[in-house]
C-alpha positions in Angstrom: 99.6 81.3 117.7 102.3 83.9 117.9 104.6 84.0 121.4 105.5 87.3 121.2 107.9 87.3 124.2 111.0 86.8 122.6 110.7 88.7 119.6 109.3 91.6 121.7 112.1 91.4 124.3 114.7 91.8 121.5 113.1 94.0 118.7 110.2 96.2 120.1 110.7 100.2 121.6 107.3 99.6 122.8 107.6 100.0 127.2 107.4 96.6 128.4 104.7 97.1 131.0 100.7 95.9 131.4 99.8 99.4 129.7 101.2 97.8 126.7 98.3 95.3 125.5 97.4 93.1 122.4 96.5 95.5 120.7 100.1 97.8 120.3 101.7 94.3 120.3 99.8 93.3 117.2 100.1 96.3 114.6 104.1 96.1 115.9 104.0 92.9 114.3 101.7 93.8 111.5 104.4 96.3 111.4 107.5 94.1 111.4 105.6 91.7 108.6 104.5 94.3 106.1 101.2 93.3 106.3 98.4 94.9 104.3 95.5 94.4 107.0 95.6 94.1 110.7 92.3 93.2 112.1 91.5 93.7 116.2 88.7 91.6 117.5 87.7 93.3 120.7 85.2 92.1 123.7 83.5 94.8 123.7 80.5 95.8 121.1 82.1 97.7 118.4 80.5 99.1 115.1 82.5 96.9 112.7 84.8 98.7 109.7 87.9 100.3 109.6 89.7 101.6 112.7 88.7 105.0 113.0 90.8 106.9 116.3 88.2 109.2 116.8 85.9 106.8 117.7 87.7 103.7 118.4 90.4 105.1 121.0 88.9 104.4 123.5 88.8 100.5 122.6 92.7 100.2 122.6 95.7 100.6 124.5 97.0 104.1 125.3 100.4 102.9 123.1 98.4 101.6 120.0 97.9 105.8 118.4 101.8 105.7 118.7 102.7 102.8 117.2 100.1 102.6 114.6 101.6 106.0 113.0 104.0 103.3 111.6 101.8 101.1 110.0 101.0 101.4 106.6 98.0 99.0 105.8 94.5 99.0 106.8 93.2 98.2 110.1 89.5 96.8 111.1 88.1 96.1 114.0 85.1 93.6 114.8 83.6 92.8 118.0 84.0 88.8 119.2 80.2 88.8 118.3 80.9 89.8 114.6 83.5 87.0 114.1 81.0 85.3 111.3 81.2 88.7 109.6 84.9 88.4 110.0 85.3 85.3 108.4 82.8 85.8 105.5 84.3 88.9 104.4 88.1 87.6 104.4 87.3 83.6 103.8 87.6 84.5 100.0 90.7 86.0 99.7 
């Protein structure tokens, strides 16, 4: 469990307001970690696979497009429905 409050206080450019959500909070610390995959798990039905902005934008935060400009690794997204997907495909390294 990350508390992001701190670290965001400090470190992050990102506004600190309610449009800011989850989602821009966790490729800024996929971001800050060099980290080769970020995956979003969203409430909402979702065709699982990579993060695609066309069709996923409207599934994220209006800060996430911004931010994610600086992330270099992949990013998936699954619906809370696909978590057994989820954890078969990255359960084996």
């Amino acid at each position: 469990i990350w508390l992001p409050y701190d670290s965001v206080m400090q470190k992050c450019t990102l506004p600190h307001s309610w449009e800011v959500t989850s989602d821009s909070l966790a490729v800024w610390l996929a971001c800050q970690c060099e980290a080769e995959h970020l995956c979003l798990v969203k409430s909402h039905d979702v065709d699982e696979g990579f993060y695609q902005p066309e069709i996923h934008a409207s599934l994220v935060d209006k800060f996430f497009p911004q931010i994610m400009q600086d992330y270099r690794g992949e990013i998936s997204i699954y619906s809370a429905s696909q978590l057994e997907q989820f954890v078969e495909r990255y359960s084996h390294g």
